[in-house]
C-alpha positions, 0 to 999 in steps of 0.5 A: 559749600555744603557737604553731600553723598555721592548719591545726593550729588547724582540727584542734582544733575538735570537732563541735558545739562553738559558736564565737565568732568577732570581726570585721566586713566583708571583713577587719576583725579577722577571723581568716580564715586560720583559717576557711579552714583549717576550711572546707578541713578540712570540704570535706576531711574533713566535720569540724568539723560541726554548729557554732554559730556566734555573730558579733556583726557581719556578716562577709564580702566578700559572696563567699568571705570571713568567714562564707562560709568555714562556709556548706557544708551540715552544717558549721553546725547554728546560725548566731546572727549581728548581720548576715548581708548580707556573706554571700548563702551564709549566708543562702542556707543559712538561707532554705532552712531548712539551719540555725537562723538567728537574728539579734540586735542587733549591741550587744546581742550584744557585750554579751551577750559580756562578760556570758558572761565574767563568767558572768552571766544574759545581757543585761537591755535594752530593745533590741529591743522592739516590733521583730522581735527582742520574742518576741511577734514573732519573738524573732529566729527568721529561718527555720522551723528556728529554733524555741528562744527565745533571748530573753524578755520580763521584768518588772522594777520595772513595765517590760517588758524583754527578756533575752536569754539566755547562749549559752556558747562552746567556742571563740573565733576572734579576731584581734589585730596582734601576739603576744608570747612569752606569748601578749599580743595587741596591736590597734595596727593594728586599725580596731576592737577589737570585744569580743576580750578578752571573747569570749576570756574568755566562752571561757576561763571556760566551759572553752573555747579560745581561738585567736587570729590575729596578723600577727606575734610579738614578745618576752616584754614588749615591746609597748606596754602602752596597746596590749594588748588581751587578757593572754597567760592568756586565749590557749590558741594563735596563728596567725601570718599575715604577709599579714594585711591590715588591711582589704579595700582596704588592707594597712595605712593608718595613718590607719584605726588612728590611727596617722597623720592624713591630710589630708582631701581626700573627695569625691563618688567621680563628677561629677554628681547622681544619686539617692544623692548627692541623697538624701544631701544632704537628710539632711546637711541635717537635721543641725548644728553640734555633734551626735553623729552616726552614720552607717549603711549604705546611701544613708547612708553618702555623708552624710560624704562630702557634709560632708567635701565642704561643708566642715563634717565637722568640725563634727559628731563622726561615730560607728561603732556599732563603736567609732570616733567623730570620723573619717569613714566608709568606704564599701564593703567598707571599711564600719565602718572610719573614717577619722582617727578621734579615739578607739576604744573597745571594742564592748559600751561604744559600745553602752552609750552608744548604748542610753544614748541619746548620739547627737544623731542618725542617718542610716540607709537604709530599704528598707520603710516604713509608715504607722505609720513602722515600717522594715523592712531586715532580711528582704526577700523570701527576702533574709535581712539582719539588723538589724547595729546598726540597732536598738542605733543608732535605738531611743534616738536623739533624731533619726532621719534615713532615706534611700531612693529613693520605689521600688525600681529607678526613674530620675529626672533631676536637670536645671534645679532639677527632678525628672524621673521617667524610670521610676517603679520596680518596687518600691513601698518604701512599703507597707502592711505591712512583711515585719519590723518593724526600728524601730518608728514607732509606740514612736517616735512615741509618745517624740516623737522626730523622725524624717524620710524623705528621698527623691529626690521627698519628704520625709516626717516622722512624726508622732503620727498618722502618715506626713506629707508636708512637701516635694515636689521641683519637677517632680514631680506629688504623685499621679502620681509620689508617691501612685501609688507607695504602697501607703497616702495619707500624711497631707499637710502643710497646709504642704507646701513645697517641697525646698530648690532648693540641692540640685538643682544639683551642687557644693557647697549652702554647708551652712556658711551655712545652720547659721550 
């Protein structure tokens, strides 16, 4: 192991070598003292050029950070990523057809990483069928350029199942707390592990390198053992970055790594009721004392601060499809971090438990929806997403708990126990066919799972044969302001009620009662 800069680290990485790179949101055990010395290099020199880029999370401040640092014109020729939103450039890049954009299951690529390292056929799942990722689909293909199939659809025992194929690495960049003299790398201020000592060995064992970022070094054997991530003989060299912050808000907190417990004290971040905290509360309602929740992006992610502000997060163990569970989520660029989690366990196997089907249920955000109850949040547009790990989390969760206004850029007030609809929107989110199928209504329906769409004028659950209305806000007219605003007539409850009139009043809804 030898100890470098970051900008000797950038000097070693060739044109058209494909390179690993661990990490998610703003800063969160990304390398991004590294990527900008690349990013200097090529804006220096036009090397390194024609990358492949592969990153299982989405990585980026949606500005400059993470994989922004390699959106320039030639410097990357393939970009494979689980989630492009941190970085409008990337995905900018990709819509205008600059690079071969391919998007895949955010679990279904950690696992594919600790496949390589054993040097095995690629990932064998049924992740991914009868979404946009099944071949018979797009196979995952995002623009025009991308035409290789990465994934096929394979028959094994009389079932259809998709394998998605190794995508060898010349390079990994990852990131740890600390290095030894021999080159152990420590994660004890890490929010998450990812897949770092796999990734480091897919690299190794396919004659690649490995480079990883520290914020700091340490004697030969000194770091506590229960805290080493990666062995010294996976690491060719470290950069050491003193100013290495632990997460976009925060330098270090101890609380996001469990170092420390903090008392929990999260709340609404402003007074009042508006269509987030609103639509929230209804799915904080769809849950229970006792279940395995986890908690997507989106409107969503203010499920955890309404239970923290009920009273009752600790009576459901909330999880991160990164690896956390029994904490509570981060909102913002914070976005996959936990507060006080009570475990951390690494990517690939919080996805083996996933796929397994553990989680009780889930609260995701969905941005187009059918009539077959087929969500799309991945393309919108020329607005290029990915599923980040909302394919991994839904396809084998029991309950499906989606939340979302009724229209895009609408208005309404919450004012005497009603909905008043100020502006209808602009955008109709229920339309009669979705740009990408995310998750699949109708292979839903069919398992007989239960899923829900919470609005802030409805609710809606599917059923076998299709989209049902079941609750209509007070105040709000079910033609005008529902019907009217759909591209296709739900089916309609023939015991169609009304939403709960706790939720129409700010402050707490006495959740605890209700679960008892």
């Amino acid at each position: 192991m030898q100890i470098i800069t970051a900008d000797q680290a950038a000097r070693l990485v060739n044109n058209g070598w494909t390179v690993a790179l661990s990490g998610s949101a703003a800063t969160s055990l990304t390398a991004d003292r590294v990527f900008q010395a690349l990013e200097e290099r090529y804006l220096a020199e036009g090397e390194p050029r024609d990358l492949t880029l592969f990153h299982p999370q989405g990585m980026g401040d949606k500005d400059t950070w993470g994989i922004s640092r390699f959106a320039h014109r030639g410097m990357c020729r393939r970009v494979i990523g689980g989630h492009w939103g941190m970085s409008p450039r990337m995905g900018a890049l990709a819509m205008e057809e600059a690079l071969e954009a391919y998007n895949m299951p955010q679990g279904v690529m950690a696992q594919m990483v600790r496949s390589m390292a054993s040097r095995g056929p690629g990932v064998i799942t049924k992740i991914g069928l009868g979404t946009y990722i099944d071949p018979r689909q797009s196979g995952g293909k995002m623009n025009q350029s991308a035409r290789e199939d990465l994934i096929e659809v394979v028959n094994l025992g009389g079932e259809e199942w998709l394998r998605y194929k190794p995508v060898p690495f010349d390079l990994a960049i990852i990131r740890g707390t600390t290095a030894d003299e021999d080159g152990y790398i420590s994660l004890e201020e890490e929010v998450h592990y990812d897949e770092v000592c796999s990734m480091a060995a897919a690299a190794k064992n396919n004659g690649g390198m490995v480079i990883v970022q520290v914020k700091r070094l340490a004697r030969r054997g000194t770091l506590d053992v229960a805290r080493v991530k990666i062995p010294g003989y996976l690491v060719d060299y470290v950069v050491v970055e003193p100013e290495q912050p632990q997460s976009k808000d925060y330098f270090y907190r101890g609380s996001y790594c469990g170092a420390v417990k903090e008392p929990v004290t999260m709340g609404w971040p402003k007074p009042g009721l508006d269509e987030r905290k609103f639509i929230a509360r209804r799915q904080a309602m769809e849950l229970g004392p006792g279940m395995l929740v986890n908690i997507g992006v989106g409107v969503s992610n203010g499920v955890p601060l309404i239970l923290a502000e009920e009273g009752v997060w600790d009576q459901i163990t909330l999880s991160l499809e990164q690896g956390q569970s029994g904490g509570i989520p981060v909102m913002g660029l914070d976005a996959g971090t936990m507060l006080n989690p009570r475990v951390i366990v690494d990517h690939p196997v919080q996805h083996d438990m996933y796929h397994g089907g553990v989680l009780d249920a889930t609260c995701l955000s969905a941005a187009e929806t059918d009539f077959h109850g087929n969500v799309n949040v991945s393309k919108l547009g020329k607005s290029l997403t990915g599923c980040g790990g909302f394919i991994d989390i839904s396809q084998e969760t029991r309950k499906i708990v989606f939340g979302g206004t009724l229209c895009a850029k609408s208005r309404v007030s919450f004012e005497g126990g009603k909905v008043t609809v100020l502006e209808q929107g602009t955008i109709r989110k229920f339309v009669s066919q979705v740009q990408q199928i995310t998750f699949s209504g109708e292979r839903a329906a069919r398992k007989g799972k239960d899923v829900v769409f919470i609005t802030e004028r409805c609710v809606f659950r599917l059923e076998k044969e299709g989209l049902t209305l079941v609750e209509i806000a007070p105040g709000i007219d079910l033609e005008r302001d529902i019907l009217d605003n759909m591209d296709y007539r739900p089916l309609i409850s023939p015991d169609l009620k009304e939403m709960p009139k706790e939720l129409f009043y700010d402050g707490p809804m006495g959740l605890a009662a209700r679960w008892t």
